[in-house]
PDB file of N, CA, C and O in Angstrom, chain B, residues numbered from 101:
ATOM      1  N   UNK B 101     110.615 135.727 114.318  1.00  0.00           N
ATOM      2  CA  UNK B 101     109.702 134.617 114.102  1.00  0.00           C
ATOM      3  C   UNK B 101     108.357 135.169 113.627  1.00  0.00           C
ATOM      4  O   UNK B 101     107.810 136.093 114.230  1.00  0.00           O
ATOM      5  N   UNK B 102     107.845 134.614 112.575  1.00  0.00           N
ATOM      6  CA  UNK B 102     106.109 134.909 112.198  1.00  0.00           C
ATOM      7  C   UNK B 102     105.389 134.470 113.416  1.00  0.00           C
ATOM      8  O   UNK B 102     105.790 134.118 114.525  1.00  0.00           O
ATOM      9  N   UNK B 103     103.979 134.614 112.789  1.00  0.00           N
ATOM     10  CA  UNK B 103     102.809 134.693 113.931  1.00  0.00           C
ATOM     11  C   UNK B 103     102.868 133.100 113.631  1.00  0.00           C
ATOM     12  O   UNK B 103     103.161 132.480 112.608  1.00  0.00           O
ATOM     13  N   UNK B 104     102.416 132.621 115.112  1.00  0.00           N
ATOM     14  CA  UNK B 104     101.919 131.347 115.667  1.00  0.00           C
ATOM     15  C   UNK B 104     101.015 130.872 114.269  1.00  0.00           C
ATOM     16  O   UNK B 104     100.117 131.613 113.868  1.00  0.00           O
ATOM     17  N   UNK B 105     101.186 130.168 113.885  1.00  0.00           N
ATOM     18  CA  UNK B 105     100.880 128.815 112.601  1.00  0.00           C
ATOM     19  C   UNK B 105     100.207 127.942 113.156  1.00  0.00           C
ATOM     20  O   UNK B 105     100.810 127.145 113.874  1.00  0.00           O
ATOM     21  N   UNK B 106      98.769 127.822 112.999  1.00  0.00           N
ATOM     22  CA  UNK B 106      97.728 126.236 113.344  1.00  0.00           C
ATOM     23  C   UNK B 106      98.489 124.829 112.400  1.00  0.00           C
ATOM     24  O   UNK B 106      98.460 125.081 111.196  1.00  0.00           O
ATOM     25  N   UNK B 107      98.710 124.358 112.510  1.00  0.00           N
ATOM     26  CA  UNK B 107      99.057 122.822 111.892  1.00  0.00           C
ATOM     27  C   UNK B 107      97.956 123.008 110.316  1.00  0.00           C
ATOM     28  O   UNK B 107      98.586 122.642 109.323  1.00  0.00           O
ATOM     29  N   UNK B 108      97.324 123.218 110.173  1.00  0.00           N
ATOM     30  CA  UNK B 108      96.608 123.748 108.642  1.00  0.00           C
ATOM     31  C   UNK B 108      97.500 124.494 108.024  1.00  0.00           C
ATOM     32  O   UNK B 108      97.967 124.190 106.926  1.00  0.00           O
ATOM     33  N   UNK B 109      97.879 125.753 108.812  1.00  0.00           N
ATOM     34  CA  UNK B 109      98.429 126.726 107.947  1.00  0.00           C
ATOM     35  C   UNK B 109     100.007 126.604 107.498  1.00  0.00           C
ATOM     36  O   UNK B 109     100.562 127.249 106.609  1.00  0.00           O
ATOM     37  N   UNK B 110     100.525 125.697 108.273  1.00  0.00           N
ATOM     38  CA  UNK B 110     102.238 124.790 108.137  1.00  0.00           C
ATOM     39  C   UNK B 110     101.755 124.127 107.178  1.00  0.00           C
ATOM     40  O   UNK B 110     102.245 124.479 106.105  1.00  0.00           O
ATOM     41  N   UNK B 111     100.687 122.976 107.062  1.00  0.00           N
ATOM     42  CA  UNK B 111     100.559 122.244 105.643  1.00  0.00           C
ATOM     43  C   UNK B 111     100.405 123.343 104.450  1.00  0.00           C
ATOM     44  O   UNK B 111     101.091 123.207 103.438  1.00  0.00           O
ATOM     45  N   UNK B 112      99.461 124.480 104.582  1.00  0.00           N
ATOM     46  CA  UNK B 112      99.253 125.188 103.460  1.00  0.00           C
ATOM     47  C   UNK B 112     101.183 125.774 103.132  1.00  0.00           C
ATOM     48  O   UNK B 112     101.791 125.595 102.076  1.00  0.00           O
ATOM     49  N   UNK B 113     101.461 126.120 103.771  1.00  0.00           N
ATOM     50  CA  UNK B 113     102.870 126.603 103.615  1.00  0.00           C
ATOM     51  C   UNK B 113     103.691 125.863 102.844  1.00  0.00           C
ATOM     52  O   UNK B 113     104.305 126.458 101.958  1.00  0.00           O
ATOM     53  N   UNK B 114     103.830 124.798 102.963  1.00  0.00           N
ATOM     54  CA  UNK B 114     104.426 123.508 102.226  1.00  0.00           C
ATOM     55  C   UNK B 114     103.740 123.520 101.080  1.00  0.00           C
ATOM     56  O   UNK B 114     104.331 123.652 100.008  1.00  0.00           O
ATOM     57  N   UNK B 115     102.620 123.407 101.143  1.00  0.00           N
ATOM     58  CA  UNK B 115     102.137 123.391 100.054  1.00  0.00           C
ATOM     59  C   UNK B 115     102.524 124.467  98.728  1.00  0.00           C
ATOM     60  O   UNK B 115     102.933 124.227  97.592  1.00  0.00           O
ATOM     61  N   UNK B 116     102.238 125.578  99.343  1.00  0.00           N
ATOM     62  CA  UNK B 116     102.428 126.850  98.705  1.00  0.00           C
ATOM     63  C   UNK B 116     103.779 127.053  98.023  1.00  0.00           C
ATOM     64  O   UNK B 116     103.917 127.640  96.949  1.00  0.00           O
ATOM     65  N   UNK B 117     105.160 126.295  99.040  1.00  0.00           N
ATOM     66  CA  UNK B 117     106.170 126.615  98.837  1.00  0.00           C
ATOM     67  C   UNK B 117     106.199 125.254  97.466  1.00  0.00           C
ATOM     68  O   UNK B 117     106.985 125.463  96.542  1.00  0.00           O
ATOM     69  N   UNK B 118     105.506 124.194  97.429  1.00  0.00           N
ATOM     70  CA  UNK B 118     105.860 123.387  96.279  1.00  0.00           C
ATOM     71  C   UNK B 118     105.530 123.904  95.004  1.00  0.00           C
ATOM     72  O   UNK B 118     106.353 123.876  94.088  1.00  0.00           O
ATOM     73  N   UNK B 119     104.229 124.441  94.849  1.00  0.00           N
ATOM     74  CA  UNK B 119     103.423 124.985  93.566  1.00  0.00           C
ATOM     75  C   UNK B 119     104.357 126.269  93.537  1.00  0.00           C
ATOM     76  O   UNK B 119     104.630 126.390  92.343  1.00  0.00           O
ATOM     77  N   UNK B 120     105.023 127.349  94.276  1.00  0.00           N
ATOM     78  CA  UNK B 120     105.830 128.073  93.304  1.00  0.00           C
ATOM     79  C   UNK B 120     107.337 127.342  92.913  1.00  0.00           C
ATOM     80  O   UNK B 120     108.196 127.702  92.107  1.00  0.00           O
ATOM     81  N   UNK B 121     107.297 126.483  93.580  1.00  0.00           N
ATOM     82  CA  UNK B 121     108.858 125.926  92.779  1.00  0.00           C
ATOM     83  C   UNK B 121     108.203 125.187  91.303  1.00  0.00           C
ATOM     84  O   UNK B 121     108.691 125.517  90.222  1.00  0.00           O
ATOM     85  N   UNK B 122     107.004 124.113  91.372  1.00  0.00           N
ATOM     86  CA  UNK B 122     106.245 123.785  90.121  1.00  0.00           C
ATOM     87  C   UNK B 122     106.379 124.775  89.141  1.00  0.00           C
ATOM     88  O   UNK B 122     107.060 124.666  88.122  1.00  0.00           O
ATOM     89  N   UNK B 123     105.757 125.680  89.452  1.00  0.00           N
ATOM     90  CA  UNK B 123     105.671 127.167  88.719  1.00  0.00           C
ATOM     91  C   UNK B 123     107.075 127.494  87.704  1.00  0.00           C
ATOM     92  O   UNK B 123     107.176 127.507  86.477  1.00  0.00           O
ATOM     93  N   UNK B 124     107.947 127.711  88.645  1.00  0.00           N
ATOM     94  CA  UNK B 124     109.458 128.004  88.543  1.00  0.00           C
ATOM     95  C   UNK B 124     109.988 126.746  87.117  1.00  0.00           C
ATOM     96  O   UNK B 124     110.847 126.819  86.238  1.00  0.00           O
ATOM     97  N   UNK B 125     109.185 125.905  87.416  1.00  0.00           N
ATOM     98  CA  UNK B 125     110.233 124.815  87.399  1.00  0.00           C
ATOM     99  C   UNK B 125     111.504 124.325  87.737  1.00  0.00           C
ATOM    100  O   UNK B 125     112.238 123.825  86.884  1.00  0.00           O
ATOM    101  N   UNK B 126     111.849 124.442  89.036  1.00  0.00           N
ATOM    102  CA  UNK B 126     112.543 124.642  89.942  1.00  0.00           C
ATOM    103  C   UNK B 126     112.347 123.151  90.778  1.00  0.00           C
ATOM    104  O   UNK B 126     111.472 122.359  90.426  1.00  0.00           O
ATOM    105  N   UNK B 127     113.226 122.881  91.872  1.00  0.00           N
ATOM    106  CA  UNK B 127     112.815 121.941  92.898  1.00  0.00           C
ATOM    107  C   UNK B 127     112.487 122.760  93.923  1.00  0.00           C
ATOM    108  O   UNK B 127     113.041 123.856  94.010  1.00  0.00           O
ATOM    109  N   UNK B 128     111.316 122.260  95.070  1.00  0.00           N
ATOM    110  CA  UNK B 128     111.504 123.148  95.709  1.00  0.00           C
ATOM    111  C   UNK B 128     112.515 123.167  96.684  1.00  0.00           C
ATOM    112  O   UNK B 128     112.534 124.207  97.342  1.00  0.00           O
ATOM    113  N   UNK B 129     113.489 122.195  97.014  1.00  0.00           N
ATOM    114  CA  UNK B 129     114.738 122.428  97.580  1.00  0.00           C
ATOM    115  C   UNK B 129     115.508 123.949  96.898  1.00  0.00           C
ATOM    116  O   UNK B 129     115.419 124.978  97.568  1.00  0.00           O
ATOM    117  N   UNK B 130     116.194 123.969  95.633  1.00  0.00           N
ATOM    118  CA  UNK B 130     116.271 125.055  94.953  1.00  0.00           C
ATOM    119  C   UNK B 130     115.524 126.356  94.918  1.00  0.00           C
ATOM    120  O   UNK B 130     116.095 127.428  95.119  1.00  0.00           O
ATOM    121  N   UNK B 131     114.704 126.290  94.754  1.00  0.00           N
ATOM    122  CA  UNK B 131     113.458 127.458  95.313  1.00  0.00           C
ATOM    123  C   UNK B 131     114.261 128.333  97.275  1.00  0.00           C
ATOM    124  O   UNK B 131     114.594 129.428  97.729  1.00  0.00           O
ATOM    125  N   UNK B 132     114.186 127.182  97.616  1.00  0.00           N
ATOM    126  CA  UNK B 132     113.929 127.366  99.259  1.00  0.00           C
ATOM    127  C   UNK B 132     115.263 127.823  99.642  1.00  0.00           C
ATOM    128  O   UNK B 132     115.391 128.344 100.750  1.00  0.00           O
ATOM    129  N   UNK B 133     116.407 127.679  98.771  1.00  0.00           N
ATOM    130  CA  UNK B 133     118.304 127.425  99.174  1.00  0.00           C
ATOM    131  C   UNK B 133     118.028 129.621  99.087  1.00  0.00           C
ATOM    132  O   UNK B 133     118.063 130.546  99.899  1.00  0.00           O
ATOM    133  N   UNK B 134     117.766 129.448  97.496  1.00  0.00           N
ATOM    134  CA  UNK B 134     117.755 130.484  97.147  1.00  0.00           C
ATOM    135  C   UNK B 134     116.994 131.860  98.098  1.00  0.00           C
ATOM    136  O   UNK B 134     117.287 133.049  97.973  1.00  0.00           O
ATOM    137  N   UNK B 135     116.186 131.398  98.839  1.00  0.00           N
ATOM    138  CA  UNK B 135     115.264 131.820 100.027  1.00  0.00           C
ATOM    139  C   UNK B 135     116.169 132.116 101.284  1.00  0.00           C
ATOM    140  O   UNK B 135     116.372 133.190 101.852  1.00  0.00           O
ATOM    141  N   UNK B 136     116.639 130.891 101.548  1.00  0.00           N
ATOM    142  CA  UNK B 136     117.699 130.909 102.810  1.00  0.00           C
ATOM    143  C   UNK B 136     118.768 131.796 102.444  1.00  0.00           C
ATOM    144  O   UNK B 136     119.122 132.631 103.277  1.00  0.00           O
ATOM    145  N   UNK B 137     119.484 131.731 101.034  1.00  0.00           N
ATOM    146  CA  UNK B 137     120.540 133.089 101.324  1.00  0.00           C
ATOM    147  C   UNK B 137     120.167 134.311 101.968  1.00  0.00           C
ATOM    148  O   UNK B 137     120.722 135.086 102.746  1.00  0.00           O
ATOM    149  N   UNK B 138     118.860 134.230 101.303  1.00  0.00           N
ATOM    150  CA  UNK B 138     118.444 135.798 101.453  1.00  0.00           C
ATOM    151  C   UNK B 138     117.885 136.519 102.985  1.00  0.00           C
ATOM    152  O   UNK B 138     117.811 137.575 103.614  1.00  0.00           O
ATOM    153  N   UNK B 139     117.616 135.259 103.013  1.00  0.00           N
ATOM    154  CA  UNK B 139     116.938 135.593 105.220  1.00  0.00           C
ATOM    155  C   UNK B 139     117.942 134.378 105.671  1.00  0.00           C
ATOM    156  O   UNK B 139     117.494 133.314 105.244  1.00  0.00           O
ATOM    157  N   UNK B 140     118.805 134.258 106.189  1.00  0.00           N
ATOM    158  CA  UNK B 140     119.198 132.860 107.188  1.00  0.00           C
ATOM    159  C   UNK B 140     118.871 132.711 108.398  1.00  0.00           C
ATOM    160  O   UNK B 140     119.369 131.919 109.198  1.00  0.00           O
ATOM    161  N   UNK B 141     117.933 133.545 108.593  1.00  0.00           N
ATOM    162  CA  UNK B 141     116.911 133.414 110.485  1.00  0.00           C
ATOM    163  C   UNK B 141     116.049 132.679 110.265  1.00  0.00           C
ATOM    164  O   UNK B 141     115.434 132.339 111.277  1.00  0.00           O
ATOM    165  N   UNK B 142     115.546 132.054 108.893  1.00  0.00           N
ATOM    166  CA  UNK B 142     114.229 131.511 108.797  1.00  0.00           C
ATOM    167  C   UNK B 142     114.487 130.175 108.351  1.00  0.00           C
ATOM    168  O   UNK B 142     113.696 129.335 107.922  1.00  0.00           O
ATOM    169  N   UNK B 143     116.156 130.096 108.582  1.00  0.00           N
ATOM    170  CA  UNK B 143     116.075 128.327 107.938  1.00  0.00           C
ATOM    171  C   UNK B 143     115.689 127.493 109.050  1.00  0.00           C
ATOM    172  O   UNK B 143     114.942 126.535 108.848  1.00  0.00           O
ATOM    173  N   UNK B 144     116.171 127.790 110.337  1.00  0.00           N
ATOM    174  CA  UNK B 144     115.791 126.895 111.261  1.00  0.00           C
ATOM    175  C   UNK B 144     113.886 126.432 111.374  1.00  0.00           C
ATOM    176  O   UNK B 144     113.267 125.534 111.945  1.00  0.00           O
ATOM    177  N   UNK B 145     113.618 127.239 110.766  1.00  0.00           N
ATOM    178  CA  UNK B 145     112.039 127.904 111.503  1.00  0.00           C
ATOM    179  C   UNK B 145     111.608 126.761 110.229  1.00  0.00           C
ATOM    180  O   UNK B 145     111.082 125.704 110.575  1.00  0.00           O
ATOM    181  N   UNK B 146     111.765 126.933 109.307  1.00  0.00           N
ATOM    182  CA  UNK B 146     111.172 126.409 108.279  1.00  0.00           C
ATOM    183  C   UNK B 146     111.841 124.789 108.320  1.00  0.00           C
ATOM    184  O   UNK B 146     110.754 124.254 108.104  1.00  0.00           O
ATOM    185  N   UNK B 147     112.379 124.124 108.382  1.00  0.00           N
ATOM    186  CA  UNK B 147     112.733 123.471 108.588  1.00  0.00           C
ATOM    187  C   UNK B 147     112.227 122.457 109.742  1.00  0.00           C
ATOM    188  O   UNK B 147     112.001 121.253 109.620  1.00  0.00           O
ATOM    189  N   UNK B 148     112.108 123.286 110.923  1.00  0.00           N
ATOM    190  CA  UNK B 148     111.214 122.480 112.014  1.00  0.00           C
ATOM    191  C   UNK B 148     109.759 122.810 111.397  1.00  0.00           C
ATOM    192  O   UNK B 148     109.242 121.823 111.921  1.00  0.00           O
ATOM    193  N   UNK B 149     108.878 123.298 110.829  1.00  0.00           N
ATOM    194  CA  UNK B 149     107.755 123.388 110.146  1.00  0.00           C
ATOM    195  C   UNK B 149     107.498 122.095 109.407  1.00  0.00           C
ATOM    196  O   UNK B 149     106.599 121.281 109.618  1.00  0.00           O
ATOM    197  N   UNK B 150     108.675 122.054 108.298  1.00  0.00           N
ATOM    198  CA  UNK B 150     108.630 121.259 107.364  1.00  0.00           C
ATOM    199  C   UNK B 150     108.525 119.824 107.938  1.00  0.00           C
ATOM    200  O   UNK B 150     107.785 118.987 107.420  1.00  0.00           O
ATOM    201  N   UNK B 151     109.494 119.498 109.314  1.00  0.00           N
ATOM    202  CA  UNK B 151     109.456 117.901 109.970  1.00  0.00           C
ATOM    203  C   UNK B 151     108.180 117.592 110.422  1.00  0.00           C
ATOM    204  O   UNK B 151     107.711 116.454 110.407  1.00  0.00           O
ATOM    205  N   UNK B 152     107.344 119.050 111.013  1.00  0.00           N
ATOM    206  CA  UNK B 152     106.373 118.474 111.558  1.00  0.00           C
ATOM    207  C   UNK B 152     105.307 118.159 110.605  1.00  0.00           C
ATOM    208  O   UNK B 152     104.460 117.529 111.240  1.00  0.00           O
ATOM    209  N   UNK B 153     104.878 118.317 109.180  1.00  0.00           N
ATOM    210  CA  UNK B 153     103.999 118.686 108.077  1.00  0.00           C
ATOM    211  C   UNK B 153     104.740 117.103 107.559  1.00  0.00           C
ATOM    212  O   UNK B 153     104.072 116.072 107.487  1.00  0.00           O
ATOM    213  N   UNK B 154     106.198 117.175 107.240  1.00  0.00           N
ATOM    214  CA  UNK B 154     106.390 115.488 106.698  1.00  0.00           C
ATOM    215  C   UNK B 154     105.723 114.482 107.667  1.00  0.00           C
ATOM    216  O   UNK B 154     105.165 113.409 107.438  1.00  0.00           O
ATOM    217  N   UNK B 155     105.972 115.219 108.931  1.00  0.00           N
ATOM    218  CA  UNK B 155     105.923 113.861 110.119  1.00  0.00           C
ATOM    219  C   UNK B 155     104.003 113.025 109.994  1.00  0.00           C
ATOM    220  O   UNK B 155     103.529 111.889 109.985  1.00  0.00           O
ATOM    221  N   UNK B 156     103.318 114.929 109.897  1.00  0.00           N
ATOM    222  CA  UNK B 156     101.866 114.172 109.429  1.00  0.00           C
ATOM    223  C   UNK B 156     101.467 113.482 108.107  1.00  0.00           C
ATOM    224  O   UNK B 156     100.469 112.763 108.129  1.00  0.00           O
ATOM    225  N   UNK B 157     102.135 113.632 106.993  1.00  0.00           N
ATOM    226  CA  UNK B 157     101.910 112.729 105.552  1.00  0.00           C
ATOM    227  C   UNK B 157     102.498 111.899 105.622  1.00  0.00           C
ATOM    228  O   UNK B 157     102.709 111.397 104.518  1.00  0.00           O
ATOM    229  N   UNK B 158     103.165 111.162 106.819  1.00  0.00           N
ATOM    230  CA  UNK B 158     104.130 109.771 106.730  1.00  0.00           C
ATOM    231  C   UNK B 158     102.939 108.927 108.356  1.00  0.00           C
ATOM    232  O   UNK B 158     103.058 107.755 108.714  1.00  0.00           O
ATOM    233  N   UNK B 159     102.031 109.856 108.943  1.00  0.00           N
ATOM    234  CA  UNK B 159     101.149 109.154 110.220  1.00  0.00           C
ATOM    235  C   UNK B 159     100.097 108.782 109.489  1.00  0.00           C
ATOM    236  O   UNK B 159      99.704 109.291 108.440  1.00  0.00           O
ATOM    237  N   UNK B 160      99.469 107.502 110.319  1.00  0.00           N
ATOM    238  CA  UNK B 160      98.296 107.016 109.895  1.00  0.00           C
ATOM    239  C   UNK B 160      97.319 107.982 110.219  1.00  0.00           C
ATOM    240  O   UNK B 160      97.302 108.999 110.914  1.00  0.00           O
ATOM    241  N   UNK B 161      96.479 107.345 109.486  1.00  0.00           N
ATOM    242  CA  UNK B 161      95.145 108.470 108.930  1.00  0.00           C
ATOM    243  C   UNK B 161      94.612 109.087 110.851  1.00  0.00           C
ATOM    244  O   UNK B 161      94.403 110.229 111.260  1.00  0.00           O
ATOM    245  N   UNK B 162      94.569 108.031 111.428  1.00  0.00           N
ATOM    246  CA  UNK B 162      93.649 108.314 113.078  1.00  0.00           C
ATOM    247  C   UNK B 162      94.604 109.696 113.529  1.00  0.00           C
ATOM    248  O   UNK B 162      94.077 110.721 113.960  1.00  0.00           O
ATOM    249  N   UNK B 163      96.339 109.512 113.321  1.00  0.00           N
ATOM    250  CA  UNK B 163      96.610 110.140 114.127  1.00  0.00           C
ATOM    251  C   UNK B 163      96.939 111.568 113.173  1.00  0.00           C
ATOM    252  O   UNK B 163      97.261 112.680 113.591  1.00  0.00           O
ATOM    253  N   UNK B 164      96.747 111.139 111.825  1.00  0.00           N
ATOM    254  CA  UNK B 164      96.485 112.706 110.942  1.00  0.00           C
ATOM    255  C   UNK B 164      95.473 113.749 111.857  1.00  0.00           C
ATOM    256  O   UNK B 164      95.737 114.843 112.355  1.00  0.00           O
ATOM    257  N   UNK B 165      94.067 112.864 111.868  1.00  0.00           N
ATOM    258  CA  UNK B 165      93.045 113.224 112.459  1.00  0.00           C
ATOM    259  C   UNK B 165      93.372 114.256 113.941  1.00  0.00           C
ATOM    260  O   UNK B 165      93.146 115.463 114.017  1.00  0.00           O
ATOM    261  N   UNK B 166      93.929 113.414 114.980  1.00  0.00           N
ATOM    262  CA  UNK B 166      94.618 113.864 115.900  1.00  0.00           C
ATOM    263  C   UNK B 166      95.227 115.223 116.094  1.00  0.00           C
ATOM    264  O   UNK B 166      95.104 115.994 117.046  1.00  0.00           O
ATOM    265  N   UNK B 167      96.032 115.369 114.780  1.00  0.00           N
ATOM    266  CA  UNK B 167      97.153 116.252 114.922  1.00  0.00           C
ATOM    267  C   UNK B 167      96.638 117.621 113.859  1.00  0.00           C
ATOM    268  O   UNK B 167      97.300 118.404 113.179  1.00  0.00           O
ATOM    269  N   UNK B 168      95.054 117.463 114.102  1.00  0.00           N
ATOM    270  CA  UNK B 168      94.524 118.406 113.027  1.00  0.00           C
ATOM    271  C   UNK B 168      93.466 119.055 114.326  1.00  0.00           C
ATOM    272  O   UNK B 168      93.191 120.250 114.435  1.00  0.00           O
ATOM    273  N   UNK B 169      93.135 118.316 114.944  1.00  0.00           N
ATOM    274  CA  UNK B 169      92.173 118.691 116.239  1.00  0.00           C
ATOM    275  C   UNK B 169      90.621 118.322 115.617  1.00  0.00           C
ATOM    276  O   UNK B 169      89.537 118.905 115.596  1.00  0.00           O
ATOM    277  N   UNK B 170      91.113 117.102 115.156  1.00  0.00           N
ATOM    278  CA  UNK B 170      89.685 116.636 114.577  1.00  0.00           C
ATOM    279  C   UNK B 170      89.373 115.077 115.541  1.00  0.00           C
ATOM    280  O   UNK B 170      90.194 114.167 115.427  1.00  0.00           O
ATOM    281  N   UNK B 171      88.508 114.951 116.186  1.00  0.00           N
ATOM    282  CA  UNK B 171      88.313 113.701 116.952  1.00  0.00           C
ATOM    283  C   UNK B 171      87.390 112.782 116.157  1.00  0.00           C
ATOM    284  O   UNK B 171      86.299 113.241 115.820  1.00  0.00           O
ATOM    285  N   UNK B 172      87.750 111.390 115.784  1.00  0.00           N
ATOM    286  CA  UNK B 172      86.635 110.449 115.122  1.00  0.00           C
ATOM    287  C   UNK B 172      86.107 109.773 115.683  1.00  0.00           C
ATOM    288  O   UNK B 172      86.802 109.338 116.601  1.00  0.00           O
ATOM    289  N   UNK B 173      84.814 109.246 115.649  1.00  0.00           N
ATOM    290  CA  UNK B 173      83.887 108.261 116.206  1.00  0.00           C
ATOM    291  C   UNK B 173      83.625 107.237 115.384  1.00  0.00           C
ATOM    292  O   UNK B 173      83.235 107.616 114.279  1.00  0.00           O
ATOM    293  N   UNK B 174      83.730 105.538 115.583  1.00  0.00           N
ATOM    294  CA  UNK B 174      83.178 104.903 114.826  1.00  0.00           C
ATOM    295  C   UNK B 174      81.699 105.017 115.096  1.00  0.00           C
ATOM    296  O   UNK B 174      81.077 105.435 116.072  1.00  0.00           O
ATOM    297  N   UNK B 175      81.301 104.484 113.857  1.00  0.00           N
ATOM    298  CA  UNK B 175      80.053 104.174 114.147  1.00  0.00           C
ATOM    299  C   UNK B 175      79.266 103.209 114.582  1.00  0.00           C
ATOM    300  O   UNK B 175      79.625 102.104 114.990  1.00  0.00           O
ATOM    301  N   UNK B 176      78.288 103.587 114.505  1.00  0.00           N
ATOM    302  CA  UNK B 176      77.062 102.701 115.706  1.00  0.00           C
ATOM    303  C   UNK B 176      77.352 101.296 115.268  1.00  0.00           C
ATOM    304  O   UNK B 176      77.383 100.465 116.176  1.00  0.00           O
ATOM    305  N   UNK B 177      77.520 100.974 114.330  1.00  0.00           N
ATOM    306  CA  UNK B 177      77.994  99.540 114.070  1.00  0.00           C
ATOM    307  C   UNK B 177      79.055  98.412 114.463  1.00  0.00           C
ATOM    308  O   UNK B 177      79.158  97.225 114.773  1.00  0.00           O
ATOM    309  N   UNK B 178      79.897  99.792 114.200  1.00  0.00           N
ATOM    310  CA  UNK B 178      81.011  99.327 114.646  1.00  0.00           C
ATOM    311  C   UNK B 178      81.314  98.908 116.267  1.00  0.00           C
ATOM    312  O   UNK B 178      81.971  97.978 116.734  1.00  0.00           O
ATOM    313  N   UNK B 179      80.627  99.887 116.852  1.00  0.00           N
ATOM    314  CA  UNK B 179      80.773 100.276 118.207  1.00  0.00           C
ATOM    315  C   UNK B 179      79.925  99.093 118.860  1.00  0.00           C
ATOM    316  O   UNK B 179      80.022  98.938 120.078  1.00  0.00           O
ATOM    317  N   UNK B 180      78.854  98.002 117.898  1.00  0.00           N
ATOM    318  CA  UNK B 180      78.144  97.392 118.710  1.00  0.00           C
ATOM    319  C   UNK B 180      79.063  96.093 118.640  1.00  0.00           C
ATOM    320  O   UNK B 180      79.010  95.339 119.612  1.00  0.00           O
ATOM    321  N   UNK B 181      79.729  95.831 117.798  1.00  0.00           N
ATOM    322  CA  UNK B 181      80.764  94.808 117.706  1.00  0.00           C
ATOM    323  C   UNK B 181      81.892  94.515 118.952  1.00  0.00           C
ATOM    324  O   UNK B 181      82.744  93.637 118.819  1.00  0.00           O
TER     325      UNK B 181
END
């Protein structure tokens, strides 16, 4: 297993892994198959990465916030309502 991953660095990962399949012109499913032959210890790993990184671009924005370790405050306006 790699080193412990902050929830930033799982999104950058995803990320990273799309722009070289872009690159490729590739999907990055295809990109990633081709990956898994080559290590098959890392499909599980990547895979639970990947649910938790979809799971935050499919949550509303508050609980994006949440799951980043960012806390929001409305504001004074709001708050007097």
């Amino acid at each position: 297993m790699t080193k412990q991953m902050n929830f930033e660095e799982k999104i950058e990962l995803i990320e990273a892994a799309t722009k070289l399949a872009l690159f490729w012109e590739v999907r990055p499913a295809d990109l990633l198959t081709w990956a898994a032959i080559e290590n098959k210890e890392k499909v599980a790993e990547w895979n639970k990465i990947n649910d938790e990184v979809m799971s935050f671009y499919k949550a509303p924005f508050e609980k994006r916030a949440e799951m980043l370790g960012i806390k929001l405050q409305k504001n004074k306006e709001a708050r007097e309502k």
